[in-house]
C-alpha positions as CSV (number, residue, x, y, z in Angstrom):
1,X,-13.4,-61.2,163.5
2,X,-15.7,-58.7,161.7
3,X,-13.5,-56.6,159.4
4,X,-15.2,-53.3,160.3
5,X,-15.0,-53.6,163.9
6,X,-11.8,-51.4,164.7
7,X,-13.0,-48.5,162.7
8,X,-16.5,-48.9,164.1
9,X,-15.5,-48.4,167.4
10,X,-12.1,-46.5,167.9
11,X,-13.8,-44.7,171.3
12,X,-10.4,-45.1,173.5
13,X,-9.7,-42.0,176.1
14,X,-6.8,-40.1,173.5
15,X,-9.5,-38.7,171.3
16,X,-12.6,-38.5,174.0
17,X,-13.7,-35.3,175.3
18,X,-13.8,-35.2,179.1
19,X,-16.3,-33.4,181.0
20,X,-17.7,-32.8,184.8
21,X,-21.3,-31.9,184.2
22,X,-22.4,-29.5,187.0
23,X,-24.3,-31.2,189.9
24,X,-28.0,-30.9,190.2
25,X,-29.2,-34.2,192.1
26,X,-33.3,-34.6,191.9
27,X,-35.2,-35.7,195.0
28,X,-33.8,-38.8,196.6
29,X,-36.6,-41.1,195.2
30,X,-37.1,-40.1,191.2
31,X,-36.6,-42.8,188.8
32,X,-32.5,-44.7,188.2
33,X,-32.5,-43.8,184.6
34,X,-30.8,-46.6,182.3
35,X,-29.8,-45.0,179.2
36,X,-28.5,-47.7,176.5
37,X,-27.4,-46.5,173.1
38,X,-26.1,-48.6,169.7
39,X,-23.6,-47.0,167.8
40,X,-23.4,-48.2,163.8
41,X,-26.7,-49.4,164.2
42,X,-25.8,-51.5,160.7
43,X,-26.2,-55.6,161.2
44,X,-30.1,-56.3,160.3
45,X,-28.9,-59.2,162.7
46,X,-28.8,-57.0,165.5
47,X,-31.4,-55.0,164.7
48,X,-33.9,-58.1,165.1
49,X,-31.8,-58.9,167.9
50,X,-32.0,-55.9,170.1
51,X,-35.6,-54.4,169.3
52,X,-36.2,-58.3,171.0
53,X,-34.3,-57.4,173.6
54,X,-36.4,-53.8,174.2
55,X,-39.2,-55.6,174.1
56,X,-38.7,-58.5,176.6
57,X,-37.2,-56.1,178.9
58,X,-39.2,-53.1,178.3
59,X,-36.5,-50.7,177.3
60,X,-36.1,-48.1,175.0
61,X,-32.6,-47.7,172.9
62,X,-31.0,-45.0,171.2
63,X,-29.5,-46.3,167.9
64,X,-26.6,-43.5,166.2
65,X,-27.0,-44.3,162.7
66,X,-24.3,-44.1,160.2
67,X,-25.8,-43.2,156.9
68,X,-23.3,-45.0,154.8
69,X,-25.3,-48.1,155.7
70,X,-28.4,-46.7,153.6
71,X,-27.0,-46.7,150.8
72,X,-24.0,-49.2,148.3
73,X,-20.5,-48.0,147.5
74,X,-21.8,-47.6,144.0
75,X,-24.1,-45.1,145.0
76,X,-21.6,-43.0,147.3
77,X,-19.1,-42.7,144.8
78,X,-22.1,-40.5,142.8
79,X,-23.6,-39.0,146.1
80,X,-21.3,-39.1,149.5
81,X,-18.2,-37.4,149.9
82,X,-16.9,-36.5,153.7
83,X,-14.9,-33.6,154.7
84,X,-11.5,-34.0,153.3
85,X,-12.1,-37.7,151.8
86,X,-12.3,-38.8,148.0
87,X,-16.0,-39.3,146.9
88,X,-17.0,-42.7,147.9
89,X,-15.2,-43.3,151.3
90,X,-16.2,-44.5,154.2
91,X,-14.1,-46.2,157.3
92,X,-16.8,-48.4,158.3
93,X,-18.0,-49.8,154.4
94,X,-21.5,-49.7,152.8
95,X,-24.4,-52.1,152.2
96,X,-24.0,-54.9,150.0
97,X,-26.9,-54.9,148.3
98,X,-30.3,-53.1,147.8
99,X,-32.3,-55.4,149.6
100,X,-30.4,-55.3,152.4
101,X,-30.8,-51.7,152.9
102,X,-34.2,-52.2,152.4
103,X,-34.4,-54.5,155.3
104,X,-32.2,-51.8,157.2
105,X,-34.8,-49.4,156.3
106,X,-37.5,-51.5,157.6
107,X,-36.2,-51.8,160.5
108,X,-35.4,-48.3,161.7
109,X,-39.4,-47.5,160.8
110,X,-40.2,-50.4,163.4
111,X,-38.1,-48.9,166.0
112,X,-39.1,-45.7,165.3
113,X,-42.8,-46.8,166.1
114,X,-42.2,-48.5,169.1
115,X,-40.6,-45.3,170.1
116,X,-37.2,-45.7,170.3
117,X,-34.5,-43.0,169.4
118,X,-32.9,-43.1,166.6
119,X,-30.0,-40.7,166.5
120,X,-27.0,-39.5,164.1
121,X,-23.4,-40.8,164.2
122,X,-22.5,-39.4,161.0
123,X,-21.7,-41.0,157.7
124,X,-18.8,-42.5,157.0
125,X,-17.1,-42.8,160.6
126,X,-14.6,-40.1,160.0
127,X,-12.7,-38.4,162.5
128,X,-14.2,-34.9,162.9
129,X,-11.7,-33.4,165.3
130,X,-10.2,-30.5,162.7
131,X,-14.0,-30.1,161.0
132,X,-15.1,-26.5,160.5
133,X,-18.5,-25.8,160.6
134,X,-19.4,-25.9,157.4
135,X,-17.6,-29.8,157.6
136,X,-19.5,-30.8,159.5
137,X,-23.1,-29.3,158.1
138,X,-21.8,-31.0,154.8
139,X,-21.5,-34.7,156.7
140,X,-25.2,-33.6,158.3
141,X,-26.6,-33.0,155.1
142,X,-25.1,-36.4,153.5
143,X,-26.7,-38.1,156.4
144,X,-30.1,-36.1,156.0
145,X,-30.2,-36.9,152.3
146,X,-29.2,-40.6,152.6
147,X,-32.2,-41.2,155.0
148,X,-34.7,-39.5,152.7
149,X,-33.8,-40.9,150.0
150,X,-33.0,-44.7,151.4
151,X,-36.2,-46.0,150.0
152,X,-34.9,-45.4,146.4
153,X,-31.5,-46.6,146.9
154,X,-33.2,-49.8,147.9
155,X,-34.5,-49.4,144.5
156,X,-38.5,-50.0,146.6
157,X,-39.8,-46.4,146.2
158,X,-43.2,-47.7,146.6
159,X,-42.6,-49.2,150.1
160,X,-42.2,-45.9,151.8
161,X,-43.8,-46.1,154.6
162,X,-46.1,-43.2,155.0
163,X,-44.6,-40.2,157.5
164,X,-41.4,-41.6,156.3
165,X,-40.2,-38.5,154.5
166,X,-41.1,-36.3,157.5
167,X,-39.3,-38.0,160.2
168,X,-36.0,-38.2,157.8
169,X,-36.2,-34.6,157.5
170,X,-36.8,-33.4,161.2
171,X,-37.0,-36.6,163.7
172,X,-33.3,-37.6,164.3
173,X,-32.6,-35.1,167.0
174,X,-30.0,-37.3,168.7
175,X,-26.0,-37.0,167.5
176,X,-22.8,-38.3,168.9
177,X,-19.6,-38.3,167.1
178,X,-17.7,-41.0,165.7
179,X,-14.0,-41.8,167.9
180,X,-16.4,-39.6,170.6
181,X,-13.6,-36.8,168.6
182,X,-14.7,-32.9,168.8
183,X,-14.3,-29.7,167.2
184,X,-15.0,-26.4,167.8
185,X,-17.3,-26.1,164.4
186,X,-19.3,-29.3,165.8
187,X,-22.1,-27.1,168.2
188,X,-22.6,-24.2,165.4
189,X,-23.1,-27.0,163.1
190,X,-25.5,-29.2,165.5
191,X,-27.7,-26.1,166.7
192,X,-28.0,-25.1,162.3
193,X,-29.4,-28.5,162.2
194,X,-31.7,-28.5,165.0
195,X,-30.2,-31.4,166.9
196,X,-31.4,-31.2,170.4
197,X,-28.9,-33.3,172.3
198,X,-25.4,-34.4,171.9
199,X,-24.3,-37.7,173.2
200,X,-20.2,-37.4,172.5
201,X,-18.8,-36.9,175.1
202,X,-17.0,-38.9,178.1
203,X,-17.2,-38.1,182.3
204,X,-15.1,-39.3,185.0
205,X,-18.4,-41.1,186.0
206,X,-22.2,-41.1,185.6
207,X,-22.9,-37.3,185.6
208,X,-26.0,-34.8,184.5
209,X,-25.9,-33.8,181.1
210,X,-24.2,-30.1,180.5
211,X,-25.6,-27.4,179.0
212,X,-23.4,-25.7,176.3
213,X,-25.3,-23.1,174.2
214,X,-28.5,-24.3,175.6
215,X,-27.7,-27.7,174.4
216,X,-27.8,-30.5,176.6
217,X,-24.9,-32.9,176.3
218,X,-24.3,-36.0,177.6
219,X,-21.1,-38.0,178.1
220,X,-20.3,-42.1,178.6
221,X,-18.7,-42.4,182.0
222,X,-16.1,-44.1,183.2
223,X,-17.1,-46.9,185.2
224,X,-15.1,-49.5,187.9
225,X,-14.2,-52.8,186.4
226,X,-12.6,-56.0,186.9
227,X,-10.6,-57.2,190.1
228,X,-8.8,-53.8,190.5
229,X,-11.7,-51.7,190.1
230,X,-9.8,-49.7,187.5
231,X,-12.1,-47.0,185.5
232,X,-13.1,-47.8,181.5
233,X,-15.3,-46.0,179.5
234,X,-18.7,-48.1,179.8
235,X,-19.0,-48.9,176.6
236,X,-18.2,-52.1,175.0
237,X,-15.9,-51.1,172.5
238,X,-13.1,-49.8,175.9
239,X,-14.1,-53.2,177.4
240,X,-13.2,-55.6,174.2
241,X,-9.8,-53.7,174.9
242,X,-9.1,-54.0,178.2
243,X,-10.2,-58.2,178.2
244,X,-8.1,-59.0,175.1
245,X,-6.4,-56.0,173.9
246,X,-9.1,-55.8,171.1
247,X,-8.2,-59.2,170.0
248,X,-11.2,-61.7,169.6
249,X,-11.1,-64.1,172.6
250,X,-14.3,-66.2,172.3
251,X,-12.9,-69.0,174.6
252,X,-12.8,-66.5,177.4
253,X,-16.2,-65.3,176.6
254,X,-17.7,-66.4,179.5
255,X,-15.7,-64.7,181.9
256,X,-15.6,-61.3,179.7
257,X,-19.4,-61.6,180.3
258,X,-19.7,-62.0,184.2
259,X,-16.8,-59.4,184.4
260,X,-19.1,-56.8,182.5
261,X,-22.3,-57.6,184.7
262,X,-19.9,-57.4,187.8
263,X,-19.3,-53.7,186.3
264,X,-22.6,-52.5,185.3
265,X,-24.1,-53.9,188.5
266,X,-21.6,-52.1,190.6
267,X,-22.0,-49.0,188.8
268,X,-26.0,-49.4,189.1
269,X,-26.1,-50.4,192.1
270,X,-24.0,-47.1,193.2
271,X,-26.3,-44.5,191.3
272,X,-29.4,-46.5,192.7
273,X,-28.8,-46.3,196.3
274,X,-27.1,-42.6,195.9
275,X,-28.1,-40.0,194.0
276,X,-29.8,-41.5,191.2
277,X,-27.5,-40.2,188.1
278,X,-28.5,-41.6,185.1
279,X,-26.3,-44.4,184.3
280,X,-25.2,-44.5,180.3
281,X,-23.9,-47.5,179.2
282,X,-22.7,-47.5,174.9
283,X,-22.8,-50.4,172.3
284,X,-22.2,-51.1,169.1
285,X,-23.6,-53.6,166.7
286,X,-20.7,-56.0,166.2
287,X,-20.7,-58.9,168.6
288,X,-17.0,-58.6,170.2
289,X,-15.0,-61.8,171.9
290,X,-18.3,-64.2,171.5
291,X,-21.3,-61.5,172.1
292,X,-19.7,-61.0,175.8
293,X,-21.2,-57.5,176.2
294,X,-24.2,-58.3,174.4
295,X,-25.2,-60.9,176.6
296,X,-24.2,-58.7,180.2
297,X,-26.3,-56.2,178.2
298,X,-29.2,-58.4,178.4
299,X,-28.7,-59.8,181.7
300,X,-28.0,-56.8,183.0
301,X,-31.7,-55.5,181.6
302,X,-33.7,-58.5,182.7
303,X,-32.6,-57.6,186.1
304,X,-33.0,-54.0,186.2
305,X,-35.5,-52.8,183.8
306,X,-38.5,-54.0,185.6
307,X,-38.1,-52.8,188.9
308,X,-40.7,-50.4,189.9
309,X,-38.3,-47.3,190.1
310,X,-36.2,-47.8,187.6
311,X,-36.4,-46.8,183.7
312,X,-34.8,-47.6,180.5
313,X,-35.4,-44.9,178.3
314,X,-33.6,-43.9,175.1
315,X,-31.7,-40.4,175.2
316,X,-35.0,-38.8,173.8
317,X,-36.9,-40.1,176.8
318,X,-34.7,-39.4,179.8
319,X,-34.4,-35.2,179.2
320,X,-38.4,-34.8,179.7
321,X,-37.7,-37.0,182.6
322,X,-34.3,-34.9,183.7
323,X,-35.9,-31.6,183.4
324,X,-38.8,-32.8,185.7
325,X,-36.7,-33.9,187.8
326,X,-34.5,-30.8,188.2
327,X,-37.7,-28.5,188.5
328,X,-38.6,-30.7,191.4
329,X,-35.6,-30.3,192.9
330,X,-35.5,-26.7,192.3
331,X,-38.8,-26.4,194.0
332,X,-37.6,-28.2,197.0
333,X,-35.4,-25.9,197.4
334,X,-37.6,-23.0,198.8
């Protein structure tokens, strides 16, 4: 089992933030928005792997980044400490090597220019939920810094692509939390940085983003699963839990897998033929018991994507889409 996948993706309900986004359906026939987000975003692996799967289905991801993948433990213990850690920490480890955050690098250019979203989970996975502000703006500046600079700490300054520096500075707009754990400094510190969404927190089920401070905010729902229909967090982290108690199970792999479909269909299929709430679904990039959720993922896309009122749009994507929606509904109204 990978050795970094508990503290990659501790997301269970104890530390989650709750929420019941205000209704405000769009006309009956707008587009089922898909929303699929990566949380780590890490494994060059998976990065080949799922920009293949974008492509062959015709989606668009959000990927939340955790900077301490941009750079070696060498470097952080000169350039990275978090809130309340010793310089050089990080729950969820570093690269390995220079060229392999050089291939990272590469990488989130490509997705960048096929337009997918590529957000910020922080640096070093910490827990967040007694930040202060200025905690928090020290974590966004590490991250900030780490993605400008990545280039050089892949020790390939020349290989900056051009417009790199620019969309380090000002093009990750996109932030959720690591645990999905909350403080009061976290918005203060999000609006000082220009972030114009936050993806942290967790509903009872699909739901419209919120507005706090102007800020949209979006949160995972919970989701039916499994023979008793009992709700989980529809992400793939809460599922590797509730199949084998977050124990790697590959020899029940196969029946992890139709499980999850069963799930994401039924949750689809509810939003679809109702009200058309956009359905968020979370990842991360570590393959749990045998790629099971991976592999729904992709089934589940093949299926869905492709349908002529359906999209699968990163979190950038979908609040153009929302807002048009909701001004059309608005405008029904009278």
């Amino acid at each position: 089992m990978p050795r970094n996948i508990f503290a990659l993706s501790l997301c269970l309900l104890p530390t989650a933030t709750f929420a019941d986004p205000p209704a405000a359906p769009p006309p009956a026939k707008e587009k089922q928005l898909v929303i699929v987000s990566f949380d780590g975003a890490h494994d060059n692996a998976l990065w080949e792997k799922s920009l293949a799967m974008a492509k062959r289905n015709g989606a668009h991801f959000t990927y939340f980044l955790s900077c301490t993948f941009l750079m070696t433990k060498a470097d952080a213990r000169q350039s990275y400490q978090a809130p309340g850690q010793k310089a050089g920490r990080s729950n969820v480890g570093f690269a390995q090597s220079r060229e392999e955050i050089a291939v990272r690098a590469g990488h989130i250019w490509e997705a960048h220019l096929e337009g997918h979203d590529i957000g910020s989970h922080a640096c070093g996975h910490f827990d967040g939920k007694g930040w202060s502000e200025a905690d928090w703006e020290s974590e966004f500046t590490a991250f900030r810094t780490a993605l400008v600079d990545v280039w050089k700490k892949a020790g390939q300054p020349e290989a900056e692509p051009e417009g790199w520096a620019d969309f380090a500075r000002s093009g990750v707009k996109g932030f959720r939390a690591p645990y999905l754990s909350l403080s009061d400094g976290l918005m203060p510190a999000l609006e000082a940085f220009r972030f114009t969404y936050d993806a942290s927190l967790v509903t009872k089920g699909p739901g419209w983003p919120m507005a706090q401070d102007g800020m949209p905010r979006f949160g995972l729902p919970l989701i039916p699963e499994g023979p008793s229909h009992r709700p989980v967090i529809g992400m793939d982290y809460n599922l590797f839990v509730r199949h084998s108690m977050g124990v790697e199970n590959r020899k029940d792999s196969a029946r992890f897998e139709e499980r999850t479909l069963a799930a994401y269909r039924e949750a689809f299929r509810k939003e679809y033929d109702g009200a058309r709430i956009p359905l968020q679904l979370g990842f991360h990039f570590v393959e749990m018991n045998g790629g099971a959720y991976w592999r729904a993922l992709d089934r589940f896309l093949t299926e869905t994507c492709k349908k002529p009122d359906v999209a699968c749009v990163s979190y950038a994507d979908a609040l153009p889409m929302i807002e048009d929606a909701r001004k059309k509904a608005d405008r029904s109204a009278f």
